[in-house]
C-alpha positions as a Markdown table, in Angstrom:
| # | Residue | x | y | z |
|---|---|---|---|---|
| 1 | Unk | -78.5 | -126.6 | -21.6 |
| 2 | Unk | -77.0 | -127.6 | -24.9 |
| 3 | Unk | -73.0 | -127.2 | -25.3 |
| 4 | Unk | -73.5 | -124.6 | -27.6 |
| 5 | Unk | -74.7 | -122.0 | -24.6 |
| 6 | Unk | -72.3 | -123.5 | -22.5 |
| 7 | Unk | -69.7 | -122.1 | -25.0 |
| 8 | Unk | -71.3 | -119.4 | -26.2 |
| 9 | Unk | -73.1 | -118.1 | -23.2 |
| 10 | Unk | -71.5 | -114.4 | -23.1 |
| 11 | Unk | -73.3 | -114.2 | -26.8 |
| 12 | Unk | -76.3 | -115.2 | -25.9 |
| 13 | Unk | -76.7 | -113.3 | -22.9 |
| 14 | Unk | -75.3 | -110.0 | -25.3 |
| 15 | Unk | -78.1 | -110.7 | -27.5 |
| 16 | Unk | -80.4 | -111.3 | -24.4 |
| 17 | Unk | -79.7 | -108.0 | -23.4 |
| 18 | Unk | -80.0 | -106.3 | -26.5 |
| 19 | Unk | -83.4 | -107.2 | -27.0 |
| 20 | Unk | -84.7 | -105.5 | -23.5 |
| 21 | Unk | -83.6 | -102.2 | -25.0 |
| 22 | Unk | -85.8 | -103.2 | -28.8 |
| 23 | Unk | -89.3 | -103.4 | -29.9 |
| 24 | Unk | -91.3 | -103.5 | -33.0 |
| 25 | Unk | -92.6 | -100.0 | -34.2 |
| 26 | Unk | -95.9 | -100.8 | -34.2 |
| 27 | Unk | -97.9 | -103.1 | -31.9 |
| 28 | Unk | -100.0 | -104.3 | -34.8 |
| 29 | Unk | -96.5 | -106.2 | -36.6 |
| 30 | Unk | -96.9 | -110.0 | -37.1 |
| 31 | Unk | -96.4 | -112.3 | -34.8 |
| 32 | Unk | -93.2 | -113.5 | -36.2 |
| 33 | Unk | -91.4 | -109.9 | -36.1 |
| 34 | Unk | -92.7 | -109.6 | -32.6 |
| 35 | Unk | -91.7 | -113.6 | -31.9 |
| 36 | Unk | -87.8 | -112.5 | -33.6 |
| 37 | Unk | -88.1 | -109.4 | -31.7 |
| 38 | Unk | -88.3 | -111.0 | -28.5 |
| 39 | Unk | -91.5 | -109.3 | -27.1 |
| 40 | Unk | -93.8 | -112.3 | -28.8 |
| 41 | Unk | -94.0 | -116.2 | -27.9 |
| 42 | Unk | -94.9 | -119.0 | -30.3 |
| 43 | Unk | -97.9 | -121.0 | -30.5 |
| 44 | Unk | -96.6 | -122.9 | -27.5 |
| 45 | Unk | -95.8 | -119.7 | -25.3 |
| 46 | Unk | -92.0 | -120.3 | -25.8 |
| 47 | Unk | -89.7 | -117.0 | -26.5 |
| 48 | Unk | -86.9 | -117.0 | -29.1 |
| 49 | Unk | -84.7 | -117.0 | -26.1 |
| 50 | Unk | -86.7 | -120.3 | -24.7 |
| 51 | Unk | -86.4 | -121.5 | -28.0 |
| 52 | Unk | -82.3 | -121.0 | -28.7 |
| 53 | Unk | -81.8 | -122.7 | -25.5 |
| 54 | Unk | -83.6 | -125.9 | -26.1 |
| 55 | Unk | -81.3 | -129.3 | -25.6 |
| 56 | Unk | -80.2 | -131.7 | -28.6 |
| 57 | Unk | -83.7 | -134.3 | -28.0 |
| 58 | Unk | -86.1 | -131.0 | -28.3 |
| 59 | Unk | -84.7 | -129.6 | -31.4 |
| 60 | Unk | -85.0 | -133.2 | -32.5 |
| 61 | Unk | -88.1 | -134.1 | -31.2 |
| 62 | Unk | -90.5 | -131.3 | -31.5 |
| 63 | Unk | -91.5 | -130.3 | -35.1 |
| 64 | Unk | -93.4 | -126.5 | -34.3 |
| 65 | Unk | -90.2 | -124.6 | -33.1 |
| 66 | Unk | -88.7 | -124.7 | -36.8 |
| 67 | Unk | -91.5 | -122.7 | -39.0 |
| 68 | Unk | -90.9 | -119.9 | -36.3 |
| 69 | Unk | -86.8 | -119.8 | -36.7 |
| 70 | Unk | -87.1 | -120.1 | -40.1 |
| 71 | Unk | -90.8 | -119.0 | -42.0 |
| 72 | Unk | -91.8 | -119.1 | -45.5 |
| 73 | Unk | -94.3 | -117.8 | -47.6 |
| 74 | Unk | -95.9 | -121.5 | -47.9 |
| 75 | Unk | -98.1 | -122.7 | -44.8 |
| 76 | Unk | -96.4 | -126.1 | -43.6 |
| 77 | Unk | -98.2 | -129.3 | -43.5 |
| 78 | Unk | -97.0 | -130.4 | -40.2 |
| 79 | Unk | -98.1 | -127.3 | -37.9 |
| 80 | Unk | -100.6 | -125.1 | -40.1 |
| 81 | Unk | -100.6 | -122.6 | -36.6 |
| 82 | Unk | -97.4 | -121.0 | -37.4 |
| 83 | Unk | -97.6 | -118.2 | -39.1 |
| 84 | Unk | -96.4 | -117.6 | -42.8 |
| 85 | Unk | -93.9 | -114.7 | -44.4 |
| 86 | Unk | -96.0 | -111.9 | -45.5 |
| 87 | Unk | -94.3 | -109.1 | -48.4 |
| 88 | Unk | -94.4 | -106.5 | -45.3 |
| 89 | Unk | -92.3 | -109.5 | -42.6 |
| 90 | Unk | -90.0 | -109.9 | -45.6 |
| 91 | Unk | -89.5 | -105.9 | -45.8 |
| 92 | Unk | -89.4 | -105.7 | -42.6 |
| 93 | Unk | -86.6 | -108.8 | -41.6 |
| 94 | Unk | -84.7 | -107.7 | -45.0 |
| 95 | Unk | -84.2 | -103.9 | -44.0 |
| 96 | Unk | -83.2 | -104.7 | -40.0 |
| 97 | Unk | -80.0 | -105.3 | -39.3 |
| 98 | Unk | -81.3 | -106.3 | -35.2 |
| 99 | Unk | -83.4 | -109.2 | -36.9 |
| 100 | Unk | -81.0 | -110.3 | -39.2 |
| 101 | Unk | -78.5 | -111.2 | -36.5 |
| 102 | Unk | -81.2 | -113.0 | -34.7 |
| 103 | Unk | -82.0 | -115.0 | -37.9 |
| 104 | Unk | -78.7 | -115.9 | -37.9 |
| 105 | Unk | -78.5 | -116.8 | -33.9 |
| 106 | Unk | -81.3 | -119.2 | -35.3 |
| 107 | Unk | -78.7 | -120.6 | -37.7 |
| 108 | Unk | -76.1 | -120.8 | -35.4 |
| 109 | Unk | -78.0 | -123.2 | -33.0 |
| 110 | Unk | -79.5 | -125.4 | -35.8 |
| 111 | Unk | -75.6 | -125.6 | -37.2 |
| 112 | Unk | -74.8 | -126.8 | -33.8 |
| 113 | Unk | -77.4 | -129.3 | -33.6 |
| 114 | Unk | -76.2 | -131.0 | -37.1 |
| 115 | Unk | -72.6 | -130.8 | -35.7 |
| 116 | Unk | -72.1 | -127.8 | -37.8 |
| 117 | Unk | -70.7 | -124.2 | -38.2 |
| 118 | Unk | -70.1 | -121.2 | -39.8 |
| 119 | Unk | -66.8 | -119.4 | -40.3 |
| 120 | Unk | -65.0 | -117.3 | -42.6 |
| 121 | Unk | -61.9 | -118.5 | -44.5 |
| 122 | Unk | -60.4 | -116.2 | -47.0 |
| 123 | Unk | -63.4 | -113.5 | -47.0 |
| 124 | Unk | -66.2 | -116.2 | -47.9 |
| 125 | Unk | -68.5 | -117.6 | -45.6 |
| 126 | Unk | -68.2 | -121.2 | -45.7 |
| 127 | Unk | -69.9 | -124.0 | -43.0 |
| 128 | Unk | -68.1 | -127.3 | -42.0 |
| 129 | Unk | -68.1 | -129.9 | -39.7 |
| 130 | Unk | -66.8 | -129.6 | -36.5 |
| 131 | Unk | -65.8 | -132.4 | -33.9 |
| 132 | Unk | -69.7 | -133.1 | -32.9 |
| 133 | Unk | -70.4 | -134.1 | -36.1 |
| 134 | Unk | -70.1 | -138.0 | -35.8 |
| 135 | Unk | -71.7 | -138.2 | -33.0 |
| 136 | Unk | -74.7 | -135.8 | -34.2 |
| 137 | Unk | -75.4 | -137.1 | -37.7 |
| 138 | Unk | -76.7 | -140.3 | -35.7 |
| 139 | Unk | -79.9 | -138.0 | -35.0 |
| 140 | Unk | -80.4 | -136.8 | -38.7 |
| 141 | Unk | -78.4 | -138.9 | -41.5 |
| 142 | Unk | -80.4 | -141.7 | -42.1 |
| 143 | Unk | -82.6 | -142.6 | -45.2 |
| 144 | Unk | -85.7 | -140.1 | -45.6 |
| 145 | Unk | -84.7 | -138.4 | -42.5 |
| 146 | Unk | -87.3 | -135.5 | -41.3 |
| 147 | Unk | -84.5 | -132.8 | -41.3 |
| 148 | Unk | -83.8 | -133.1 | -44.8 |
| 149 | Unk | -86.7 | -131.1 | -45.2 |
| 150 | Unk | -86.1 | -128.7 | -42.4 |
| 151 | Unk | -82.7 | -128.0 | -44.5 |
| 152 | Unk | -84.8 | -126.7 | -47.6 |
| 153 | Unk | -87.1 | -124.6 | -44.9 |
| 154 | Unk | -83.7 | -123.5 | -43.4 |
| 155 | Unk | -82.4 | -122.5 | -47.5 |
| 156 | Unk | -85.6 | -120.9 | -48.2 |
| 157 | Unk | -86.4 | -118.6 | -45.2 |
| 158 | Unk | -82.2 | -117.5 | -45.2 |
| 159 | Unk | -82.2 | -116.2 | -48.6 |
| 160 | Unk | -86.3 | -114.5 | -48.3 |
| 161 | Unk | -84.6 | -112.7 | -45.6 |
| 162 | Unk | -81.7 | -111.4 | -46.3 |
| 163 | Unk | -79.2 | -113.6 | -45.0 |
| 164 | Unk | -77.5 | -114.7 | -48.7 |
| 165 | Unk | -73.8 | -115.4 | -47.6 |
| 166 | Unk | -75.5 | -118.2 | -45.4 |
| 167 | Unk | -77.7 | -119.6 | -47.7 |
| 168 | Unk | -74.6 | -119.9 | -50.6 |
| 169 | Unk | -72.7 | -121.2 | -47.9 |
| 170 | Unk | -75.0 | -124.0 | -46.3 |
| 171 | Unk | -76.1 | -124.9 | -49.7 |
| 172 | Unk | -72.7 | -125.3 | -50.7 |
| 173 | Unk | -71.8 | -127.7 | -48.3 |
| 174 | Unk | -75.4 | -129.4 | -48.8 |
| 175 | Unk | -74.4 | -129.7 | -52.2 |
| 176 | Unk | -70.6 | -130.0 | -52.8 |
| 177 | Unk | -69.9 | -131.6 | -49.2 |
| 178 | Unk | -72.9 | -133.9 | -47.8 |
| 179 | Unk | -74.3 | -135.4 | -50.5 |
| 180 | Unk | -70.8 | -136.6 | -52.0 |
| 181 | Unk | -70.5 | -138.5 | -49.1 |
| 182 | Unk | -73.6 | -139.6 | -48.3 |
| 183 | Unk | -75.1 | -140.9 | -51.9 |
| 184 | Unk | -76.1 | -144.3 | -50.1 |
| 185 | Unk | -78.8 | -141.9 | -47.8 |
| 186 | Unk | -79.8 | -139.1 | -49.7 |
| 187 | Unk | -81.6 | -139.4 | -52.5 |
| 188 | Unk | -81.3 | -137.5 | -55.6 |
| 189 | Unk | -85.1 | -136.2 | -55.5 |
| 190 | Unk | -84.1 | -134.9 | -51.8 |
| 191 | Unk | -80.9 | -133.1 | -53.7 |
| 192 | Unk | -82.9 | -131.8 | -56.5 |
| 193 | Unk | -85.0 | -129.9 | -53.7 |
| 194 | Unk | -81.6 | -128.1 | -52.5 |
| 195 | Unk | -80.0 | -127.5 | -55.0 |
| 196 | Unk | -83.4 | -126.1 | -57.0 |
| 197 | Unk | -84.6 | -124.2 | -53.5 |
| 198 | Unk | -85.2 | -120.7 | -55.6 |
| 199 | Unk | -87.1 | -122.2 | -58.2 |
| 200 | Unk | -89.7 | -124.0 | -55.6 |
């Protein structure tokens, strides 16, 4: 159990509870709304709950959990079994307030992992680093690193559904806070494909 549920356990088990009392409207919805819904699995039988709760060397380490946190409209390269955002998920996620707090859940834990979070200073949502971050940047801020591209998947499916205080506020620090620092190990192509997430 990663230290985020070990802190956070009360809110995950709120949310756990939640979901017994919620399902989709129709039985025919997409796998993904039923997956965020909590009544569907993933490709590898995991639930969202399964899924929030895996350690730091899984949400390294296995590359299908991400396109279900955080879908697109484009089928990825690396696991073409996830499903895709269709116009009706992006209604559907958009209009939900239940699904919109799961998304961000999803955030929450990925923030964690990178030895980030989210808070509120001053009425605007803003994400810094917290202590864990030296010590988790080891797994992901290095040269070409794979979660570079997991950050524009993150920018992408936050702003296709709904969530646009987190995606101004992770792209933000992406922009105005990481790469500052960190010129020597990200590139400038990897930058352009933050900063230029809308137009891709």
């Amino acid at each position: 159990m990663t230290f985020y549920y070990q802190i956070n356990k009360k809110y995950i088990t709120k949310r756990n509870r939640q979901v017994q009392h919620y399902r989709p409207q129709r039985e025919h919805e997409s796998k993904l709304v039923r997956f965020y819904s909590g009544v569907g699995t993933d490709q590898t039988h995991h639930t969202i709950g399964q899924v929030w709760h895996f350690d730091t060397r899984t949400l390294e380490k296995n590359h299908e959990y991400i396109q279900w946190l955080f879908p697109i409209r484009q089928r990825s390269m690396y696991n073409p079994h996830a499903p895709v955002l269709t116009k009706r998920d992006i209604t559907i996620f958009n209009h939900s307030s239940f699904l919109k707090k799961r998304i961000n859940t999803s955030f929450d834990v990925m923030l964690h992992f990178y030895g980030l979070k989210q808070i509120v200073q001053h009425s605007k949502l803003t994400v810094i680093e917290t202590p864990r971050f030296q010590k988790q940047s080891k797994f992901w801020l290095t040269p070409m690193n794979h979660n570079f591209k997991r950050f524009t998947r993150i920018l992408k499916s936050l702003h296709l559904l709904g969530l646009k205080r987190q995606f101004h506020a992770f792209l933000n620090y992406l922009v105005h806070v990481l790469y500052p620092k960190s010129q020597h190990i990200i590139d400038l192509t990897t930058l352009d494909y933050w900063t230029y997430v809308l137009d891709q």
